[in-house]
Structure formats: C-alpha cells, structure tokens
Z-matrix of the N, CA and C atoms (Angstrom, degrees):
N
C 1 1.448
C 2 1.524 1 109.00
N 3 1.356 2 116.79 1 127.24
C 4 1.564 3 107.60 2 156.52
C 5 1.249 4 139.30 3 -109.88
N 6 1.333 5 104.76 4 145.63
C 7 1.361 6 108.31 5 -164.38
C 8 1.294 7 124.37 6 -56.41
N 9 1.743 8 119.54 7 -151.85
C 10 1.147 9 110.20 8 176.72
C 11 1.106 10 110.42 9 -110.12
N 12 1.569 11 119.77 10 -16.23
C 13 1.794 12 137.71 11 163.82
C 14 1.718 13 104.61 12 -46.39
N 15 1.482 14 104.84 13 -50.94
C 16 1.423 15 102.88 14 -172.95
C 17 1.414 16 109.48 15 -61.26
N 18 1.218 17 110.33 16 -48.29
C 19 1.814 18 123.65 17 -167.64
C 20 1.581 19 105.91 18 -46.91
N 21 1.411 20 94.11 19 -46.74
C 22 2.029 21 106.72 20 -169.41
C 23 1.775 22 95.87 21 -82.79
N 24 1.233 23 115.12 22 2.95
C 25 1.807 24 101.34 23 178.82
C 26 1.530 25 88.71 24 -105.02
N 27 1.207 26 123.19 25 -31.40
C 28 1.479 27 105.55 26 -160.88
C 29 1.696 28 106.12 27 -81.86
N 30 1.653 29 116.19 28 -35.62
C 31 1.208 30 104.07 29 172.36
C 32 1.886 31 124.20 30 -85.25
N 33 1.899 32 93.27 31 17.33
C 34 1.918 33 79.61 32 154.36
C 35 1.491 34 127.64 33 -87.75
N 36 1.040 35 115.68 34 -31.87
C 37 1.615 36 115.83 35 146.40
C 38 1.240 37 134.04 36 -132.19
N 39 1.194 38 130.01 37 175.28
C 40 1.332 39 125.36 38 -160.07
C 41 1.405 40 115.74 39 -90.75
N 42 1.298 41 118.71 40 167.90
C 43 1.582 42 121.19 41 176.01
C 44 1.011 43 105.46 42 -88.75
N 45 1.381 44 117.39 43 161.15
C 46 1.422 45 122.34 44 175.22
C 47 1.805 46 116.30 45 -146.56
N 48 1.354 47 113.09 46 104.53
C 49 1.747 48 100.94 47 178.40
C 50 1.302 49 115.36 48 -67.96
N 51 0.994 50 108.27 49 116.81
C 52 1.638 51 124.11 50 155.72
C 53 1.517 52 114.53 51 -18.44
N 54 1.611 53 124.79 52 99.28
C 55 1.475 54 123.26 53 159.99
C 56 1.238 55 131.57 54 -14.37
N 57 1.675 56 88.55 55 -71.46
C 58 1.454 57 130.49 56 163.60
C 59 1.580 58 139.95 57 -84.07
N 60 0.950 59 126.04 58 129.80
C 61 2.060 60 99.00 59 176.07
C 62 0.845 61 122.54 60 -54.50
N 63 1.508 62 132.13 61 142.08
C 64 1.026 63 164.30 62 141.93
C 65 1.391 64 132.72 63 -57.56
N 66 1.242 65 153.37 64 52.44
C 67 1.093 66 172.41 65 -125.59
C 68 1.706 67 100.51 66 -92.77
N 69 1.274 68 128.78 67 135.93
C 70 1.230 69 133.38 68 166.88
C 71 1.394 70 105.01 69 -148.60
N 72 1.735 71 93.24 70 151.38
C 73 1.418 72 95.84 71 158.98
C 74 1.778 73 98.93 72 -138.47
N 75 1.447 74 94.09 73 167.98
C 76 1.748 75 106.82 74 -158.77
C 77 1.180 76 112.73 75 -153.98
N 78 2.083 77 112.58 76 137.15
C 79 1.400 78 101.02 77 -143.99
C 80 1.720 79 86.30 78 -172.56
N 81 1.278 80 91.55 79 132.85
C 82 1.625 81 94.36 80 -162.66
C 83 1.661 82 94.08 81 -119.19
N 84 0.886 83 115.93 82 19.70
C 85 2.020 84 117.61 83 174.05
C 86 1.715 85 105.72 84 73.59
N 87 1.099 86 118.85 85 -6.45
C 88 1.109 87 106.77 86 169.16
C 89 1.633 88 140.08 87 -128.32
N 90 1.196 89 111.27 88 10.28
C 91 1.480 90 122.97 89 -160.23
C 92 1.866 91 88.36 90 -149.23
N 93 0.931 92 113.49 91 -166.78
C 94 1.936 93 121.82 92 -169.77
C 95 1.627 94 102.97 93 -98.77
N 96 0.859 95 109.84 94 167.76
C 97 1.365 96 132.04 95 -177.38
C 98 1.558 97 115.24 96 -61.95
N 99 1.339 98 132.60 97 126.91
C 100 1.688 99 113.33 98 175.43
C 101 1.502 100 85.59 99 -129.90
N 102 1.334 101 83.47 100 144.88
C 103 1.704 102 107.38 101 173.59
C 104 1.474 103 99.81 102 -114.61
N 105 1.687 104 99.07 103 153.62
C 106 1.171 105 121.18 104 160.76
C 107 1.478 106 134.27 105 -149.02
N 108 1.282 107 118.28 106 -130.20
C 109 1.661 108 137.77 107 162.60
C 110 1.277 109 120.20 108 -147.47
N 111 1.516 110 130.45 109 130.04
C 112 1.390 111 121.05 110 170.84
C 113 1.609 112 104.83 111 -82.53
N 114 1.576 113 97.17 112 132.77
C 115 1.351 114 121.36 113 -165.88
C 116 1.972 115 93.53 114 -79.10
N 117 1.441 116 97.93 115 -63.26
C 118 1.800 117 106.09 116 167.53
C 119 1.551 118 110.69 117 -133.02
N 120 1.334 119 97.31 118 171.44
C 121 1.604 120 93.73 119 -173.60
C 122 1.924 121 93.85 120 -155.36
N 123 1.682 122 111.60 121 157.30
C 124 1.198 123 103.76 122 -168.92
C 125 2.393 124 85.58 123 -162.30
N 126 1.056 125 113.66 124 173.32
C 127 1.155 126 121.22 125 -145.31
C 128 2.081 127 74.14 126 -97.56
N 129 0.818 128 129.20 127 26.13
C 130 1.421 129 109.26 128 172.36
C 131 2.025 130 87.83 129 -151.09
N 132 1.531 131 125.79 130 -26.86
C 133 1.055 132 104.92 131 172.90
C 134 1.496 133 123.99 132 -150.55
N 135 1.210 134 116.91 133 -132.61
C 136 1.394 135 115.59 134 172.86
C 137 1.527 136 112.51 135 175.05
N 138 1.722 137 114.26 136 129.27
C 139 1.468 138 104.88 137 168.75
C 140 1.941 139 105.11 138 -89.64
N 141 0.804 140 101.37 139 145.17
C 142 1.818 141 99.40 140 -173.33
C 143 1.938 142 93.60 141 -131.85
N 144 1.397 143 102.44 142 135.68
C 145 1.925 144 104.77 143 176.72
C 146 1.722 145 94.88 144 -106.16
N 147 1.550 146 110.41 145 132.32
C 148 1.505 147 103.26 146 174.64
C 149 1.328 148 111.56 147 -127.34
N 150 1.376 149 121.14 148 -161.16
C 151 1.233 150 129.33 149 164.95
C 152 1.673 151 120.52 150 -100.25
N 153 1.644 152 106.16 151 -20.05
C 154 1.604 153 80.21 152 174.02
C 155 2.021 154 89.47 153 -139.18
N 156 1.157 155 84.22 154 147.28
C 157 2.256 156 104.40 155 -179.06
C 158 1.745 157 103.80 156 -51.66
N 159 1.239 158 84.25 157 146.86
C 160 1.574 159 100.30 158 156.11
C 161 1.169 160 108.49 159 -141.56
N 162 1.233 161 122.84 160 161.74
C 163 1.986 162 139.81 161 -174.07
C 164 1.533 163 86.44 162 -92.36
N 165 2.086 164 96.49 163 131.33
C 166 1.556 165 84.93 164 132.81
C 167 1.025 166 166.58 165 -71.38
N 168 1.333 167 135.77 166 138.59
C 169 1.261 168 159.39 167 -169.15
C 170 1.286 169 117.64 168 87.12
N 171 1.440 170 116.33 169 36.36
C 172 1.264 171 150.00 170 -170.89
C 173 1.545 172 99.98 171 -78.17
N 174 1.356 173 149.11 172 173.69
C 175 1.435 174 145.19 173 170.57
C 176 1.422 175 99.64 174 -151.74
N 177 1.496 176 98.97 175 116.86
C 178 1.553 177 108.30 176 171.92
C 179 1.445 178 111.06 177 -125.06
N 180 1.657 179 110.14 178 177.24
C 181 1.189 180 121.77 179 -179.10
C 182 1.259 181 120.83 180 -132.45
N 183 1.527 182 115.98 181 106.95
C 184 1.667 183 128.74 182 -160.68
C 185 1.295 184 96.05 183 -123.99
N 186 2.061 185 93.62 184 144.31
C 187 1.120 186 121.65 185 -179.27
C 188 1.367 187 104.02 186 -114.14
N 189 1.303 188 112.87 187 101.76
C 190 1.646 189 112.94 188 169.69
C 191 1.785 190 102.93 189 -94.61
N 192 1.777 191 80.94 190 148.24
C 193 1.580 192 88.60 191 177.13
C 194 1.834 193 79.75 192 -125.78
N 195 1.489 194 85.28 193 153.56
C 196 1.140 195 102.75 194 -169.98
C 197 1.761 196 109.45 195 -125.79
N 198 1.154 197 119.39 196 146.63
C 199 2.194 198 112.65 197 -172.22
C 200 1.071 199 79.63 198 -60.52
N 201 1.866 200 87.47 199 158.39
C 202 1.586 201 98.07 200 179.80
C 203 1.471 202 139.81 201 89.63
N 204 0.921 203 113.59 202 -37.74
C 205 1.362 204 141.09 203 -127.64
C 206 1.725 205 106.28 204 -114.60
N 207 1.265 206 148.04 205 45.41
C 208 1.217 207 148.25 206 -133.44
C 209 1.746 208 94.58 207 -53.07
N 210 1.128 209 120.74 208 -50.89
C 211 1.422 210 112.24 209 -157.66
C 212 1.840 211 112.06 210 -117.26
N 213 0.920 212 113.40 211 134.16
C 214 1.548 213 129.07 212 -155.81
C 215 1.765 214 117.81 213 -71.43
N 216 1.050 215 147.80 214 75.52
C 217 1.457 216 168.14 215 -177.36
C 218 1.563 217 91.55 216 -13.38
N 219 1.510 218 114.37 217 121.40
C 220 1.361 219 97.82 218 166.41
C 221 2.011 220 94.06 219 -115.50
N 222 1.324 221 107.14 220 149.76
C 223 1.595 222 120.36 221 -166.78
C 224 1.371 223 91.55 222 -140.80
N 225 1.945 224 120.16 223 164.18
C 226 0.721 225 130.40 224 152.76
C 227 1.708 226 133.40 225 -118.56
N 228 1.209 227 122.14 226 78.24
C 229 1.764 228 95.77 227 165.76
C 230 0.726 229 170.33 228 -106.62
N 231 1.373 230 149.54 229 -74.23
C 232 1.506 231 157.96 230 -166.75
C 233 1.440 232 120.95 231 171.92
N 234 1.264 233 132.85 232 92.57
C 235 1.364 234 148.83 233 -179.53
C 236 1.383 235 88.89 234 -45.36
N 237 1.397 236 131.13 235 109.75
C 238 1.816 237 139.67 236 141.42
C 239 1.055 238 116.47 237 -66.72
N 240 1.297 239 117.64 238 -49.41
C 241 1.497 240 117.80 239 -178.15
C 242 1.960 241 109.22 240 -176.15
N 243 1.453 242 78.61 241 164.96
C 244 1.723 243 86.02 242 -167.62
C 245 1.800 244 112.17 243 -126.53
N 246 1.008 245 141.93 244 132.21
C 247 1.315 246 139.44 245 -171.67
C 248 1.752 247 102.62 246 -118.04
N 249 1.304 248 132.23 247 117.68
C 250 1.525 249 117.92 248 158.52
C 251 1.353 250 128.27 249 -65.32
N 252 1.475 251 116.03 250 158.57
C 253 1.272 252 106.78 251 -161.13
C 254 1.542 253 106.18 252 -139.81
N 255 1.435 254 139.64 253 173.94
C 256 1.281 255 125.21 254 159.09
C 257 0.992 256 144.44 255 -84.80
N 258 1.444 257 120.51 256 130.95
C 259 1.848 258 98.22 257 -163.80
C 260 1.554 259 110.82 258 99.37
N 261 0.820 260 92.89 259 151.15
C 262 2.169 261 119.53 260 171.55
C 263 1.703 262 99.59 261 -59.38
N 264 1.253 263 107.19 262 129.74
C 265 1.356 264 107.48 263 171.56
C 266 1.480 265 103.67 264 86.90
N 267 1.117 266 129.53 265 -18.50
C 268 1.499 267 125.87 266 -164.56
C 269 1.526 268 113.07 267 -92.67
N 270 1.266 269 117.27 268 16.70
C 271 1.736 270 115.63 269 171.54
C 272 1.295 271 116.96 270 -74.56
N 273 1.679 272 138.84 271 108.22
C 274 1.575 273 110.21 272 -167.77
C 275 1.875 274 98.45 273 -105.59
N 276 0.825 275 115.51 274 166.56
C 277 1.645 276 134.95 275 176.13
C 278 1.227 277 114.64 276 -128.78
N 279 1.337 278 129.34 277 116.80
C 280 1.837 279 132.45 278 143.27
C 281 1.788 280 96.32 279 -56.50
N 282 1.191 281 93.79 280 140.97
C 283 1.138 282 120.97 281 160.82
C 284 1.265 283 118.02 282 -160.32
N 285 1.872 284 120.95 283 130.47
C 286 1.380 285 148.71 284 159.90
C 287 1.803 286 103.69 285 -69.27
N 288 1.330 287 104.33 286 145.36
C 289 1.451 288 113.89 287 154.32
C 290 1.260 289 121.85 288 -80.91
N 291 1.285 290 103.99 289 154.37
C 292 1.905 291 105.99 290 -163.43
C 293 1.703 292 87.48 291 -115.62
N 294 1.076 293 136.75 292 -41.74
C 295 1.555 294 140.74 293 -125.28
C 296 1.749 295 89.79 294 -115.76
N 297 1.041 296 113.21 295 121.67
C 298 1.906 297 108.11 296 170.98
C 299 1.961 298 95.90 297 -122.76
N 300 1.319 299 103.94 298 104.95
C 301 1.681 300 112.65 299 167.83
C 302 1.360 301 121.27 300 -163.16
N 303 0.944 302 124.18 301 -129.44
C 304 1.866 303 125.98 302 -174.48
C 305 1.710 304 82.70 303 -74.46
N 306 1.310 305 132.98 304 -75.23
C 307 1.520 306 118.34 305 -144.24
C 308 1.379 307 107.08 306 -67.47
N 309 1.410 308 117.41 307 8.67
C 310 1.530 309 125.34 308 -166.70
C 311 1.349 310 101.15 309 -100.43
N 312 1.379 311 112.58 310 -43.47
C 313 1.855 312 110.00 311 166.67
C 314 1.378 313 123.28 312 -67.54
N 315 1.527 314 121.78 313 -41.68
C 316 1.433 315 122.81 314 166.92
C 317 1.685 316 124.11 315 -44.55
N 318 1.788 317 98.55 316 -36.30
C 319 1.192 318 121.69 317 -175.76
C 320 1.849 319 98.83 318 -67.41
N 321 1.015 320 102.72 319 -58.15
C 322 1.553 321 108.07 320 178.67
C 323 1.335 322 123.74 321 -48.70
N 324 1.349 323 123.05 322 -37.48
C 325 1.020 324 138.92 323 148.52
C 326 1.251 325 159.44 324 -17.29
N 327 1.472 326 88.61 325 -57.06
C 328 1.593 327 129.19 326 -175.45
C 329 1.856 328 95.40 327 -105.62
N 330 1.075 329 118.38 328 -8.70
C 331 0.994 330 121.94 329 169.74
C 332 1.723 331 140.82 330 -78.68
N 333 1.742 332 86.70 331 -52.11
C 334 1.545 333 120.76 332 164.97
C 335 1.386 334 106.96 333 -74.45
N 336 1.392 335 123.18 334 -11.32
C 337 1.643 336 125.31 335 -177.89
C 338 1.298 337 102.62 336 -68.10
N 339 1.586 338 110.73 337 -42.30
C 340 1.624 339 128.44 338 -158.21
C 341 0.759 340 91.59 339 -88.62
N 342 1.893 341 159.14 340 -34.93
C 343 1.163 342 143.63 341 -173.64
C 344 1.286 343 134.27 342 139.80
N 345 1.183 344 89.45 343 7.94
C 346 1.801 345 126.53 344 -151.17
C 347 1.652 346 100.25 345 -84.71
C-alpha cells in the first residue's frame, strides 16, 4: 500500500524512464551487494528492480552509472517501499533521496537531461 508521503513525493517531480540503462548497485553496510536497473528515476526519487530485498525505511547507498557518463553517481536513500516480482532481478524498491549536495545537483542534472 502507499502512503500518502509517497503520493505527495511522487507528484513533486516527475518520473522519468531511462533512454538508456541505468545500472545500480545497492548496499546498506550490512548484508552483500544487490545490483540492479532503474526502472524510473526523478530528481527527488527512484523505482530501481534488483536482485536482493531491502525493508522499508531501510537507508542505502547506490552507485548509479549512468550512459555516457565516465564516472558512476554515488547517492543516498531511503527504501519507501518494496513490491516482489518474478524472476531474478525482479525485486523493485521506491526509493527517496536522503543526501542534498554536489552529487545531488549532478543527479538533477542527469535527470533534466532525460526529460525529467
């Protein structure tokens, strides 16, 4: 179910699908590494599908690489919510950004590039 926090984050800016893939990996300091793909992405969040779960309101730290892009964005956020899926790779996550600084403008950026 989502809340009403989620509802009012998703309509402050818009989503945007990725042209290109989006590659992440995601990692909360205590369990292994899960990789994935951002499914959409938007200047306040991102749904990302991986290979291994996180709990909400969980806080991780993902490195998206983005086409193009020589060097790989590291961000931090906040597990909103998680949906299962079928198949390997098919776990998706909402996630908010926690961190507003330099990788937060690049992020913005690379965002509004795509259409966002």
């Amino acid at each position: 179910m989502v809340d009403d926090a989620v509802r009012s984050e998703r309509r402050r800016a818009p989503r945007v699908v990725p042209p290109e893939p989006v590659t992440v990996t995601l990692e909360n300091g205590q369990g292994p590494v899960a990789y994935g793909i951002v499914a959409n992405i938007s200047e306040t969040g991102a749904c990302v599908r991986t290979d291994i779960g996180f709990s909400p309101g969980e806080e991780v730290l993902l490195r998206l690489k983005f086409a193009r892009e020589a060097q790989p964005l590291s961000a931090t956020g906040r597990v909103v919510w998680q949906t299962p899926g079928e198949g390997a790779g098919a776990l998706r996550h909402g996630l908010q950004w926690t961190y507003d600084g330099p990788h937060r403008v690049r992020l913005r950026l690379l965002v509004k590039a795509m259409g966002g």
